[in-house]
C-alpha positions as CSV (number, residue, x, y, z in Angstrom):
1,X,129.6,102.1,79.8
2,X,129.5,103.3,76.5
3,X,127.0,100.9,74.4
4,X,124.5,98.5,75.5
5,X,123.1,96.7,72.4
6,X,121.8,99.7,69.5
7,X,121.6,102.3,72.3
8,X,125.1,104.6,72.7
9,X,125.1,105.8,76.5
10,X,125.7,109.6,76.2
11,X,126.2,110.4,79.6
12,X,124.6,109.9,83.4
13,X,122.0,112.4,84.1
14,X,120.3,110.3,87.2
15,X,119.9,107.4,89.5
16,X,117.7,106.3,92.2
17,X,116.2,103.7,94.1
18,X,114.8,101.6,91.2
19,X,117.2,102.4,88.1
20,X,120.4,104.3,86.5
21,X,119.4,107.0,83.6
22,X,121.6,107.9,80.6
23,X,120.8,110.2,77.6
24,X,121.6,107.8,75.3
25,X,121.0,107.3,71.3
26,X,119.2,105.0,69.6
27,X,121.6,103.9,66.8
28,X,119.0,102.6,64.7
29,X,116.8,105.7,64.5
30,X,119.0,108.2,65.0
31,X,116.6,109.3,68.4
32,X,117.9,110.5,71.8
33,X,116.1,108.4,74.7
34,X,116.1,108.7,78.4
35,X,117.8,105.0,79.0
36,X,116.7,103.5,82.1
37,X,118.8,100.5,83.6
38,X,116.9,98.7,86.0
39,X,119.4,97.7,88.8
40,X,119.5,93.9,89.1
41,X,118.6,93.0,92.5
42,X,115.2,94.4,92.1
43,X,114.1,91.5,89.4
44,X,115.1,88.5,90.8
45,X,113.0,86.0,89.6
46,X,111.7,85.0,85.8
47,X,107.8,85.8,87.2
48,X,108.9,89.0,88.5
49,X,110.5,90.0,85.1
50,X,107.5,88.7,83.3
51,X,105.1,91.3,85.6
52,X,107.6,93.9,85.2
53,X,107.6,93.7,81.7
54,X,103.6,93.6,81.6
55,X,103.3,96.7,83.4
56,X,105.8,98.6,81.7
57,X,104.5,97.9,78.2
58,X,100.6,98.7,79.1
59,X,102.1,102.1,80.2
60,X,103.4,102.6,76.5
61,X,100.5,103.0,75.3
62,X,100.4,106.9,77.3
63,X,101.2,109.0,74.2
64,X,101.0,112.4,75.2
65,X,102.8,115.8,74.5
66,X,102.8,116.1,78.6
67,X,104.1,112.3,79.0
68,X,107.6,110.7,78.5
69,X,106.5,108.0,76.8
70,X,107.9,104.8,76.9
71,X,109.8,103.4,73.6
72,X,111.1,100.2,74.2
73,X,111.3,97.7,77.1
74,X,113.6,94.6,77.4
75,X,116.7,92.9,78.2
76,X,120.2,94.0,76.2
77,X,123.6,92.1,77.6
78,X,121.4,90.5,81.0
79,X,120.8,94.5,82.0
80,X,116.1,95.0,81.8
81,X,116.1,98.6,80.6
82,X,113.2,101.0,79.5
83,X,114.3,103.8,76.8
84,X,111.7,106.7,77.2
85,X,110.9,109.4,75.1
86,X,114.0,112.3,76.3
87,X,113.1,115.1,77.6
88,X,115.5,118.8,77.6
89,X,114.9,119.8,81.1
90,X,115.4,120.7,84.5
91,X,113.7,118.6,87.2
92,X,110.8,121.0,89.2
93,X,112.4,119.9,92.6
94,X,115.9,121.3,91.3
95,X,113.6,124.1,90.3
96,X,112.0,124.5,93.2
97,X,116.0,124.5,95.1
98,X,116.7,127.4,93.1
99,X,114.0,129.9,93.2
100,X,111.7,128.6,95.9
101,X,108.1,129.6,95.1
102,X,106.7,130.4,92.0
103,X,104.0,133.2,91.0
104,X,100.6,132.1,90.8
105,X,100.2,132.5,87.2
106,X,103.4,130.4,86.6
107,X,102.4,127.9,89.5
108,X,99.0,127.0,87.6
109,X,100.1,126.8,84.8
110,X,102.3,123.8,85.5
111,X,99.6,122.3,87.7
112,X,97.4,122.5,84.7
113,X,99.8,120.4,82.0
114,X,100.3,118.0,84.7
115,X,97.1,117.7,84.8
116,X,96.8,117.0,81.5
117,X,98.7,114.2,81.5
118,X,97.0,112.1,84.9
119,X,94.4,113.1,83.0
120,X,94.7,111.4,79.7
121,X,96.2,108.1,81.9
122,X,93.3,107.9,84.3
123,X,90.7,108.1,81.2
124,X,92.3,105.0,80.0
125,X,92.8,103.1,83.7
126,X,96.4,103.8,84.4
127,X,97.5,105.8,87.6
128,X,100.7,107.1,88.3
129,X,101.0,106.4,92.0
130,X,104.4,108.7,92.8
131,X,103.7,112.0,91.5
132,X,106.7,114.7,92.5
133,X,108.4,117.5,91.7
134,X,111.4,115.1,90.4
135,X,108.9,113.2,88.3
136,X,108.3,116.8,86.0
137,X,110.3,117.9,84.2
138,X,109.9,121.6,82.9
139,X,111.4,122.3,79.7
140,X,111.3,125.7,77.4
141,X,110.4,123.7,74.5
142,X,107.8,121.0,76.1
143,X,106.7,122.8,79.1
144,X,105.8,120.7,82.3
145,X,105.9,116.9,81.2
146,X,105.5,113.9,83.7
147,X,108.0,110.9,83.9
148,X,108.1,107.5,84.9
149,X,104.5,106.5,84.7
150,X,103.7,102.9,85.3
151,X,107.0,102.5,87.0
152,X,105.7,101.8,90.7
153,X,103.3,100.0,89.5
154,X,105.4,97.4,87.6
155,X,107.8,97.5,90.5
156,X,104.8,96.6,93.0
157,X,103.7,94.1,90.2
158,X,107.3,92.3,90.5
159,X,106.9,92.2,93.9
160,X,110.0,94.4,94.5
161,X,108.4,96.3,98.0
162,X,107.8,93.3,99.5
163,X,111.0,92.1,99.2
164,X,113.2,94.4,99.3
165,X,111.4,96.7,102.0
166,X,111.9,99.5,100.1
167,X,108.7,102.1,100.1
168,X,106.7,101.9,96.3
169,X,106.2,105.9,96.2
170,X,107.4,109.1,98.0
171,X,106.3,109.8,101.6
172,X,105.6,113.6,101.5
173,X,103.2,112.8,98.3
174,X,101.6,110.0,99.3
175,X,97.8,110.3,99.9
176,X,96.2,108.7,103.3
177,X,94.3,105.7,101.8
178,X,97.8,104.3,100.2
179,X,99.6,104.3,103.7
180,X,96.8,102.6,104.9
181,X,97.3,99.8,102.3
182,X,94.2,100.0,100.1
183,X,93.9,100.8,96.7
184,X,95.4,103.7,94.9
185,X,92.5,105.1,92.6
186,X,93.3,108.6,90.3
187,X,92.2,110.3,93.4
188,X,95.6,109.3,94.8
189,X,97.1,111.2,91.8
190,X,94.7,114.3,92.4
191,X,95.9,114.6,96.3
192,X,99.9,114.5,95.0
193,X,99.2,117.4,92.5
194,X,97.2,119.3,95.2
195,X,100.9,118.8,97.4
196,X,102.9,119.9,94.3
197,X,100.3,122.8,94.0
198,X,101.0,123.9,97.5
199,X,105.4,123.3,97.3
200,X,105.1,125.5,93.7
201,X,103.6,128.5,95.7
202,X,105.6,128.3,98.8
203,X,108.9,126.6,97.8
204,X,108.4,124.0,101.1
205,X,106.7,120.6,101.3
206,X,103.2,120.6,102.5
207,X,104.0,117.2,104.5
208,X,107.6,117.7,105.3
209,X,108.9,116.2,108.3
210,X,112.0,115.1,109.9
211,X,110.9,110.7,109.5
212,X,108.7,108.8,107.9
213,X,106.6,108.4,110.9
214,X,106.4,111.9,111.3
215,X,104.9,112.3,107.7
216,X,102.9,109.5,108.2
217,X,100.8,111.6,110.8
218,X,100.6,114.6,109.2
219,X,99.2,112.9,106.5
220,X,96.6,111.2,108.1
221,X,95.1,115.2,109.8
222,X,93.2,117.7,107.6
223,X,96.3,119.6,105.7
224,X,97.5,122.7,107.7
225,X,97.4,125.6,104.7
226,X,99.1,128.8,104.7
227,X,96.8,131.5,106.3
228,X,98.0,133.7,103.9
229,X,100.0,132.8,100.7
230,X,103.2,134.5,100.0
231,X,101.9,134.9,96.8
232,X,98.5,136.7,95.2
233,X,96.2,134.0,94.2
234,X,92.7,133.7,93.5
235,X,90.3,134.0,97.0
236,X,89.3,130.5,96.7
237,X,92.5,128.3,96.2
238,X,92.7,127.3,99.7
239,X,89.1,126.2,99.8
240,X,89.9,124.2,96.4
241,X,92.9,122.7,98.1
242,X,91.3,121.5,101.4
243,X,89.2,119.6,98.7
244,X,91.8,118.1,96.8
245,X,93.7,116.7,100.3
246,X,91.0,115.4,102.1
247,X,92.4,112.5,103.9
248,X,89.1,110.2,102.3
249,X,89.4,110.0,98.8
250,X,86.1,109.7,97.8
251,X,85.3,113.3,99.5
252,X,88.2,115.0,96.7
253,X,87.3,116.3,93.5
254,X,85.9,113.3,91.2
255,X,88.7,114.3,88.8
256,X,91.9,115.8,88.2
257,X,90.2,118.2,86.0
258,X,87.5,119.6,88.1
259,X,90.2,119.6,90.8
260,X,92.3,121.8,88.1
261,X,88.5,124.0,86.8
262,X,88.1,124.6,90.4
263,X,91.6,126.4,91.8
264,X,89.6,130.0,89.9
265,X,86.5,129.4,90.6
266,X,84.6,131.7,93.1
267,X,84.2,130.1,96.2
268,X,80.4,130.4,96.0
269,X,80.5,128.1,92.8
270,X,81.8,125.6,94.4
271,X,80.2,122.3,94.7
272,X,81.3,120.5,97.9
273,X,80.5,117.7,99.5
């Protein structure tokens, strides 16, 4: 494929369970986008599109340097895309794959812009709902920016999960009160960056398992921490991190930013429940 309505299609630079993405261009103002084909099966009805496209467009509203925005949603040739804002760079699992973990210094500081960005969403009622290392993107020009925002959420909107069995978020990310089937608040969002903070230091998941059953549990116990990290980091991170994953969400951090405040903290200034 090499056009689909305005938009020239560049090249493939990723697929998945929900969509196609092509570095495309804008024709009509001259702007590289991230052009995301939604595959067909997953809208298969005129309500579903119509939730869909609700979703999608409240997330468009999340300008932010730490966001890829959403430009445009709709229908070109009988293909439902969304055309986000591009970003130059490599995905932090991909990362991750190459250099395992990071330094502290390094490590918190992508922590910190991705906090940034849940955020700016959660202040204005949106949650992400599948924070992961190949939602970020980390770029030398941008830094750490966040992707697909609103995405599950317009796919659980449509109805998509229910009928197509397929599993609205990533299980080694997902907190405890979402596999129980109750309401994703930004504390969800807060327990996925505490997962990403812990894979950034150590270059493993902190839930990895062989199933989904098998993550399942492990999410569902008090999160087994490194005794020692195989990086120098400051005294109380753990402490801060046992916070952040506590299987009951209203015993985490009562934001992403304290959650973020607290990783230097002195353990004796901490506030906990």
């Amino acid at each position: 494929m090499k056009q689909l309505g305005k938009y020239e299609v560049i090249d493939l630079i990723g697929k998945g369970a929900y969509a196609e993405v092509y570095r495309a261009v804008d024709t009509t103002l001259d702007r590289t986008v991230a052009l995301k084909l939604l595959k067909p099966a997953l809208l298969a009805d005129e309500d579903a599109v119509v939730r869909f496209m609700r979703e999608a467009r409240t997330a468009a509203n999340l300008i932010h340097p730490r966001i890829a925005w959403v430009w445009e949603v709709g229908e070109l040739e009988g293909r439902y895309f969304i055309a986000v804002r591009y970003v130059d760079g490599q995905p932090l699992d991909q990362l991750l794959t190459t250099r395992g973990g990071l330094p502290w210094p390094e490590a918190r500081e992508i922590t910190r812009q991705i906090g940034e960005a849940l955020s700016f969403a959660h202040d204005r009622g949106l949650v992400h709902r599948d924070v992961k290392p190949q939602n970020i993107l980390i770029s030398k020009t941008d830094g750490a920016v966040l992707t697909d925002f609103g995405l599950v959420r317009a796919m659980e909107s449509s109805g998509v999960g229910t009928r197509t069995g397929v599993l609205m978020g990533t299980p080694a990310y997902m907190a405890p009160e979402i596999w129980r089937g109750e309401n994703a608040g930004p504390a969800a969002d807060q327990y996925a960056l505490g997962c990403i903070l812990c894979e950034l230091l150590t270059g493993q998941q902190l839930f990895g398992a062989a199933n989904t059953p098998a993550v399942l549990l492990r999410h569902m116990q008090p999160p087994r921490l490194p005794e020692q990290w195989p990086v120098v980091c400051p005294d109380n991170l753990g402490e801060a991190l046992k916070r952040a994953l506590n299987p009951q969400p209203e015993q985490r951090f009562g934001s992403i930013a304290e959650f973020v405040a607290a990783m230097d903290l002195p353990a004796t200034a901490m506030d906990f429940p």
